[in-house]
N, CA, C and O atoms as a Tinker XYZ file with bonds, in Angstrom:
   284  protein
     1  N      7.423000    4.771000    3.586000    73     2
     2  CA     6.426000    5.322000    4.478000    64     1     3
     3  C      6.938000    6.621000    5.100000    63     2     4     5
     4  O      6.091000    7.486000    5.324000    81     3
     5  N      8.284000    6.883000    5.424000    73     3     6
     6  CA     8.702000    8.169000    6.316000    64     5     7
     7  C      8.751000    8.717000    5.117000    63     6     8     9
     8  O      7.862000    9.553000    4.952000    81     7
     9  N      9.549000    8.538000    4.098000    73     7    10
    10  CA     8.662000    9.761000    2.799000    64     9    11
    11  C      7.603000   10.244000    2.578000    63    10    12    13
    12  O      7.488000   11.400000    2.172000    81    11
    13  N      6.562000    9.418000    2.813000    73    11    14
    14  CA     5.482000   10.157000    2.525000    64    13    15
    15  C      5.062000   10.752000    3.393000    63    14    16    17
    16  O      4.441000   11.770000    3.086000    81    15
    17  N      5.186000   10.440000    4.731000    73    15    18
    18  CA     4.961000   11.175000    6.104000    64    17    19
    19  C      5.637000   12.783000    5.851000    63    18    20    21
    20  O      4.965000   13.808000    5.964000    81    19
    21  N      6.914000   12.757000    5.536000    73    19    22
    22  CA     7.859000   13.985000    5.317000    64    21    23
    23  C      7.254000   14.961000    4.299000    63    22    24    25
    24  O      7.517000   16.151000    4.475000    81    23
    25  N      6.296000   14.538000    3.011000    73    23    26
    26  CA     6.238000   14.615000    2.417000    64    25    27
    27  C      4.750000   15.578000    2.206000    63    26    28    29
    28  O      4.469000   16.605000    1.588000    81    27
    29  N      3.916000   14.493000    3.199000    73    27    30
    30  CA     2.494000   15.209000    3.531000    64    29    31
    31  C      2.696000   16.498000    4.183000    63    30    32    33
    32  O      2.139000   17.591000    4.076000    81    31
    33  N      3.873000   15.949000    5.046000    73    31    34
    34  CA     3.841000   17.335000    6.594000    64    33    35
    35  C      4.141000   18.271000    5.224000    63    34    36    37
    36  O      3.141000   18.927000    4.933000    81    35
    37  N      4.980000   18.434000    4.551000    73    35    38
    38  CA     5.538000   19.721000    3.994000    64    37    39
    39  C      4.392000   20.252000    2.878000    63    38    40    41
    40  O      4.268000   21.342000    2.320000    81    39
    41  N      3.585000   18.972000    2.792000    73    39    42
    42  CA     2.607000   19.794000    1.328000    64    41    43
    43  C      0.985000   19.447000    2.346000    63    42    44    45
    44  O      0.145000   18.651000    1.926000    81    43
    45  N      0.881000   19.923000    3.177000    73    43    46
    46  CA    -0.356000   19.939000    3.947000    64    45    47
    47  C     -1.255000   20.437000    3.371000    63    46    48    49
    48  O     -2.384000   20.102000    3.732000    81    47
    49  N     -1.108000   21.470000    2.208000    73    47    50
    50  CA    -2.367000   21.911000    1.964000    64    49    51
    51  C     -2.428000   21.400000    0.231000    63    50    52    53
    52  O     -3.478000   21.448000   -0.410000    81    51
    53  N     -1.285000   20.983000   -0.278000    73    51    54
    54  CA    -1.384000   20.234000   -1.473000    64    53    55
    55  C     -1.417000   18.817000   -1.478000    63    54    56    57
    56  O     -1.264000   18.440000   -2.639000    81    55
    57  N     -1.578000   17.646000   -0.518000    73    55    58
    58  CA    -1.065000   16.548000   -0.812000    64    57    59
    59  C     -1.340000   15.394000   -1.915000    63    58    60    61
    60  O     -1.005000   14.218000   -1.770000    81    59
    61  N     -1.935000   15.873000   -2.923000    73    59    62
    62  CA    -1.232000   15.636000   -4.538000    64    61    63
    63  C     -0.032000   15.766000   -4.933000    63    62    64    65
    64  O      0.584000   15.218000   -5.847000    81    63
    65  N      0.191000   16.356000   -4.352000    73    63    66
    66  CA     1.976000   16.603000   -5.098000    64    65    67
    67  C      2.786000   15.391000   -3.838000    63    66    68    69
    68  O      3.871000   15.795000   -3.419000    81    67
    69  N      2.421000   14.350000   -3.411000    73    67    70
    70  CA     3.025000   13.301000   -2.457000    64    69    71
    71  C      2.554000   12.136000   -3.091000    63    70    72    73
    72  O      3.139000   11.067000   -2.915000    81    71
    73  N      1.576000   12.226000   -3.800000    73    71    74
    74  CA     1.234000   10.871000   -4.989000    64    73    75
    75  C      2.164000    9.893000   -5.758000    63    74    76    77
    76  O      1.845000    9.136000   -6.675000    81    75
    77  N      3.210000   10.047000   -5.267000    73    75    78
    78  CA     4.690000    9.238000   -6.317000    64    77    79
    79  C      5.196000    8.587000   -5.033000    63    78    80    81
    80  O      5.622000    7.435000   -5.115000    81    79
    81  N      5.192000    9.257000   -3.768000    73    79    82
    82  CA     5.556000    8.582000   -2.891000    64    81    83
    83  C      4.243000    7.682000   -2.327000    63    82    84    85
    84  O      4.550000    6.565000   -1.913000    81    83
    85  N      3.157000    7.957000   -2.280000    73    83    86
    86  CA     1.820000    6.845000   -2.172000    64    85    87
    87  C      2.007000    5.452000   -2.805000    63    86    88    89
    88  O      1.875000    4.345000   -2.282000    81    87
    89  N      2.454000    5.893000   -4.463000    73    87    90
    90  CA     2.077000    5.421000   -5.285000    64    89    91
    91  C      2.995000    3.710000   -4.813000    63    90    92    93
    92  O      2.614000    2.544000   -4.714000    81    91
    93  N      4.271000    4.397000   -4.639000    73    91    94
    94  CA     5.797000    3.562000   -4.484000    64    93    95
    95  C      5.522000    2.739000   -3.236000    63    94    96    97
    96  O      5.853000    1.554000   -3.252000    81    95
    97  N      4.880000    3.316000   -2.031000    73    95    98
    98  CA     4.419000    2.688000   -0.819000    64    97    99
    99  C      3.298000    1.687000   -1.271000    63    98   100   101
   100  O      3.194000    0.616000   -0.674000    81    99
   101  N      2.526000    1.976000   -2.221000    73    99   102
   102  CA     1.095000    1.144000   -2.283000    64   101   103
   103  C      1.486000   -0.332000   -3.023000    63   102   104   105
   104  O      0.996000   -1.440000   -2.805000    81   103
   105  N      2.695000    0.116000   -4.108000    73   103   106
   106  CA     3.479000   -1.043000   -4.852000    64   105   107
   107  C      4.353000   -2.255000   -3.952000    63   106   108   109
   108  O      4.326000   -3.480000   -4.063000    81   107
   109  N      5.086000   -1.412000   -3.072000    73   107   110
   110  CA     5.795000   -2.055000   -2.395000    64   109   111
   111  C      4.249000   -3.012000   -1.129000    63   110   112   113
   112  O      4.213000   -4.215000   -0.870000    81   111
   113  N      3.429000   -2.133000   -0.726000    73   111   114
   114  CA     2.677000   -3.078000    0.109000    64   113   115
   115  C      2.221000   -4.199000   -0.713000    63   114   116   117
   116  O      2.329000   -5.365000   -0.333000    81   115
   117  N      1.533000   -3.740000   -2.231000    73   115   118
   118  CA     1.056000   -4.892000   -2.675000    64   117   119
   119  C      2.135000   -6.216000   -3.297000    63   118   120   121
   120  O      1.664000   -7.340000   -3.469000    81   119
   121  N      3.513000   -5.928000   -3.576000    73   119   122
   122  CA     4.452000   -7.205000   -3.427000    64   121   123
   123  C      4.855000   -7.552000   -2.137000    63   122   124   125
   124  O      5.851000   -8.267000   -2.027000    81   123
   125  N      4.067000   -7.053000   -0.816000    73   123   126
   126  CA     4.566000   -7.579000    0.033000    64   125   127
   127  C      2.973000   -8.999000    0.300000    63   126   128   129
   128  O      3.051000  -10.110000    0.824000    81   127
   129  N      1.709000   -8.283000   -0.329000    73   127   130
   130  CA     0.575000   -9.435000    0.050000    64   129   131
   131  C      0.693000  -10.284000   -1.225000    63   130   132   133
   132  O      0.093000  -11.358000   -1.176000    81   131
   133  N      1.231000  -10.053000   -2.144000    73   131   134
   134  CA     1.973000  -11.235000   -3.359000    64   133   135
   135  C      2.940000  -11.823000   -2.494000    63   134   136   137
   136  O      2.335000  -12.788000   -2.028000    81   135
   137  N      4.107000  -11.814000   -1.993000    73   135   138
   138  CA     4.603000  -12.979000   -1.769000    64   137   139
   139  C      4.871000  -13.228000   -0.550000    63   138   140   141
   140  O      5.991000  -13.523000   -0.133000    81   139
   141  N      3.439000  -13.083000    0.390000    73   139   142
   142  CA     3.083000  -13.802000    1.460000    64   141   143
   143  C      1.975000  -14.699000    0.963000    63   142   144   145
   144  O      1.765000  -15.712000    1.631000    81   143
   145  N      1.137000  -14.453000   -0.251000    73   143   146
   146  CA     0.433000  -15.446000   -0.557000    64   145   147
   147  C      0.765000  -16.590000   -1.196000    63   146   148   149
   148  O      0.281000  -17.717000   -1.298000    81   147
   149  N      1.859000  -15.924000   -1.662000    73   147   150
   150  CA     2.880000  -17.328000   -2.594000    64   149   151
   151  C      3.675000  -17.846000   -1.496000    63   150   152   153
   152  O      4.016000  -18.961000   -1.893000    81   151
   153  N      4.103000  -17.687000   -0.480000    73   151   154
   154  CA     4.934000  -18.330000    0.741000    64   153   155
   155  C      4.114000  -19.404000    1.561000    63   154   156   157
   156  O      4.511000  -20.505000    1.942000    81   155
   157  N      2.805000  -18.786000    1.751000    73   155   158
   158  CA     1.634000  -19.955000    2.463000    64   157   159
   159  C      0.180000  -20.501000    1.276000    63   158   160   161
   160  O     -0.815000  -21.209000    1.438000    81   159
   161  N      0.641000  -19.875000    0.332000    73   159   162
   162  CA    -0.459000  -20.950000   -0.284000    64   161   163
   163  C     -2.153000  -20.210000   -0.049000    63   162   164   165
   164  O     -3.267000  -20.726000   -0.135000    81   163
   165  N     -1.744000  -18.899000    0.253000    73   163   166
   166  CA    -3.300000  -18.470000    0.083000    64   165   167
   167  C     -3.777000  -17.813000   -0.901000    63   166   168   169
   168  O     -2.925000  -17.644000   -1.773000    81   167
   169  N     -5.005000  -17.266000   -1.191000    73   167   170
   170  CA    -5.737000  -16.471000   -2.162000    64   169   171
   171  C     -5.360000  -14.954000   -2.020000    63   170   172   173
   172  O     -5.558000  -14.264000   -1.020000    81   171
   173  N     -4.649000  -14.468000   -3.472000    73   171   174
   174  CA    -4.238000  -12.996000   -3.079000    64   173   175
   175  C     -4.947000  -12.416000   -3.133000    63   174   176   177
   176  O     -4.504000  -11.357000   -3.578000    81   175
   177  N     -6.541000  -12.304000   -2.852000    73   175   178
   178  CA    -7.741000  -11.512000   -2.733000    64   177   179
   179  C     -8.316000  -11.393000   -1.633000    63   178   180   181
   180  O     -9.270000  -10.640000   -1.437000    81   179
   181  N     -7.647000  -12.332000   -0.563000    73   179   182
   182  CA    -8.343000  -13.195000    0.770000    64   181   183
   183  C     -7.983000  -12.028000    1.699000    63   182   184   185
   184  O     -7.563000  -12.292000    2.825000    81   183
   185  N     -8.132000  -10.639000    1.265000    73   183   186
   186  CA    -7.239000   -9.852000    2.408000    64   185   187
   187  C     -8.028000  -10.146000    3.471000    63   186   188   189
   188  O     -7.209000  -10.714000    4.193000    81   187
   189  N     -9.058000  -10.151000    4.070000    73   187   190
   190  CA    -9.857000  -10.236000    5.533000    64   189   191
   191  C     -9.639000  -11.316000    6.182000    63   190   192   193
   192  O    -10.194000  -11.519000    7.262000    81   191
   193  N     -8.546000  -12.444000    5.466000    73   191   194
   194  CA    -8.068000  -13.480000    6.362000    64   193   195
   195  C     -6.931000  -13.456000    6.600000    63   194   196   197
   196  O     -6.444000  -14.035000    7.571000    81   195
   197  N     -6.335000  -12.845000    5.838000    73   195   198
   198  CA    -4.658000  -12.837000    5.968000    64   197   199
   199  C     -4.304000  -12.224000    7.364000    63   198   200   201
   200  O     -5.401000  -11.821000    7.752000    81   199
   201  N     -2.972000  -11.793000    8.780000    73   199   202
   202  CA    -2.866000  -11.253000    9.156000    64   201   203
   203  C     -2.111000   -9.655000    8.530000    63   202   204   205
   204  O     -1.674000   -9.474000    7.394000    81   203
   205  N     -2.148000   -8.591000    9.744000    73   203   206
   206  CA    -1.142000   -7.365000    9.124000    64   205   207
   207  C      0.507000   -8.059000    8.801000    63   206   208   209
   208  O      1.228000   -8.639000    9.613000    81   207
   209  N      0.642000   -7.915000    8.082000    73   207   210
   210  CA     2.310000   -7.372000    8.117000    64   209   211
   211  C      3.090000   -6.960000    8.057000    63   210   212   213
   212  O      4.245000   -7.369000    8.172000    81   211
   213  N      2.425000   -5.443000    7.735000    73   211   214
   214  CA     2.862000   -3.877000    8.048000    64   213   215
   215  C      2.165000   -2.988000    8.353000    63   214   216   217
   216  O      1.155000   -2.554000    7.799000    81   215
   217  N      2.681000   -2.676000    9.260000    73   215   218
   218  CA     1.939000   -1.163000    9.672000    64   217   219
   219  C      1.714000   -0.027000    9.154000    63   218   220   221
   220  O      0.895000    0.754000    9.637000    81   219
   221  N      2.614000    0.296000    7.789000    73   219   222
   222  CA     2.595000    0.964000    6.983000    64   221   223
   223  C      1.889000    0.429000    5.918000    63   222   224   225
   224  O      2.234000    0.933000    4.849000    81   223
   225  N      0.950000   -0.485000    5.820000    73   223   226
   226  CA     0.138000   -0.969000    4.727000    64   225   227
   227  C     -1.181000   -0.683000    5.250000    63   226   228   229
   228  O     -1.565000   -0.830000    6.410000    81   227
   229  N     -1.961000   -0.167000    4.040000    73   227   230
   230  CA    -3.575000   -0.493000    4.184000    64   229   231
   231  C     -3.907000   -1.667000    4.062000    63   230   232   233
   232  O     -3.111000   -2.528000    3.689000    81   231
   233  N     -5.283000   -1.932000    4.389000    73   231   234
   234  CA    -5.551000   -3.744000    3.941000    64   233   235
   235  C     -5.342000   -3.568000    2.486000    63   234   236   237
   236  O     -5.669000   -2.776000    1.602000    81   235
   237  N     -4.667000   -4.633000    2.623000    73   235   238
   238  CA    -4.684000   -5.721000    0.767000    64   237   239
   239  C     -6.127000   -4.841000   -0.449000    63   238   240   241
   240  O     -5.941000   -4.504000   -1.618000    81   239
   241  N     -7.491000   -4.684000    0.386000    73   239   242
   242  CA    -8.263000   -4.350000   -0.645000    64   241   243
   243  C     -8.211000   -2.781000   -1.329000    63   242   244   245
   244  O     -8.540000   -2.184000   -2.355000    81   243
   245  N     -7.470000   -2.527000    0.167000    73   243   246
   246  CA    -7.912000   -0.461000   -0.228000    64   245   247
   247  C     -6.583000   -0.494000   -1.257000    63   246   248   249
   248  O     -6.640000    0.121000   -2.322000    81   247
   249  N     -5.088000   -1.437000   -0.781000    73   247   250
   250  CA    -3.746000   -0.893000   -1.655000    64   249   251
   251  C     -4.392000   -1.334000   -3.434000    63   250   252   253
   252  O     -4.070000   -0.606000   -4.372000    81   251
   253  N     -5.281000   -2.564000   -3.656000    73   251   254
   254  CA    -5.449000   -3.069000   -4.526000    64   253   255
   255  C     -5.962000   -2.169000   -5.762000    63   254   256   257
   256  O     -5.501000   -1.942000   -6.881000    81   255
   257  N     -7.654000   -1.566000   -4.747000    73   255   258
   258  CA    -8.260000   -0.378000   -5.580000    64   257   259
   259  C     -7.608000    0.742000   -5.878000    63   258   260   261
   260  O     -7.877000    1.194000   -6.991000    81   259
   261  N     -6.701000    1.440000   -5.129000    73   259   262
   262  CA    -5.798000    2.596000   -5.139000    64   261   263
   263  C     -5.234000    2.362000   -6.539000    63   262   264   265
   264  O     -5.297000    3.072000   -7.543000    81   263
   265  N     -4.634000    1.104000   -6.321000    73   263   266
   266  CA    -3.496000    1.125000   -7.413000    64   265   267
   267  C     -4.190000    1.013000   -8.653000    63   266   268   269
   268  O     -3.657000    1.428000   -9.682000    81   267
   269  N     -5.813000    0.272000   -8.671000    73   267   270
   270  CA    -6.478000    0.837000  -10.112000    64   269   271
   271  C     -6.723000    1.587000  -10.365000    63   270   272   273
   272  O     -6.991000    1.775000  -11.552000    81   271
   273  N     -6.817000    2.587000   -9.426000    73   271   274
   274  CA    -7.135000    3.624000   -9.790000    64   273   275
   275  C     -6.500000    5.277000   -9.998000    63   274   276   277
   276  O     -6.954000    6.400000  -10.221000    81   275
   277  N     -4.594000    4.344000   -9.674000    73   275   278
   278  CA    -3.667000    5.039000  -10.267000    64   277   279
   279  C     -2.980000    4.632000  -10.955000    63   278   280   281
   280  O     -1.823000    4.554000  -10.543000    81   279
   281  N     -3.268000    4.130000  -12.406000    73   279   282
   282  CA    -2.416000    3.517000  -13.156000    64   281   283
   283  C     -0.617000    4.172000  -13.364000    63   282   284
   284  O      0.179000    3.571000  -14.085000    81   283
């Protein structure tokens, strides 16, 4: 997350070129709602029930679509 923060500030008017660090943040959030769903036994789709458990994460649905839509 402070990468990409560092990353935006310096490419403010490009931030495409910070997409590798998105990409790495969006991966890491979504193995973090994989194995909180495997720890309690919930549905890894259930994001609107789950609580946060990072502040540096979008909900579960936006990291989900992102990431289809950055293969």
């Amino acid at each position: 997350a402070c990468a990409l923060q560092t990353c935006i500030s310096a490419n403010t008017y490009s931030p495409e070129k910070c997409d590798a660090h998105l990409k790495r943040l969006y991966q890491c959030c979504s193995k973090l709602y994989q194995d909180r769903a495997e720890s309690d036994g919930t549905e890894r789709h259930n994001g609107s029930d789950q609580e946060n458990i990072s502040t540096a994460c979008p909900m579960q649905k936006v990291v989900e679509r992102w990431l289809k839509s950055h293969p």
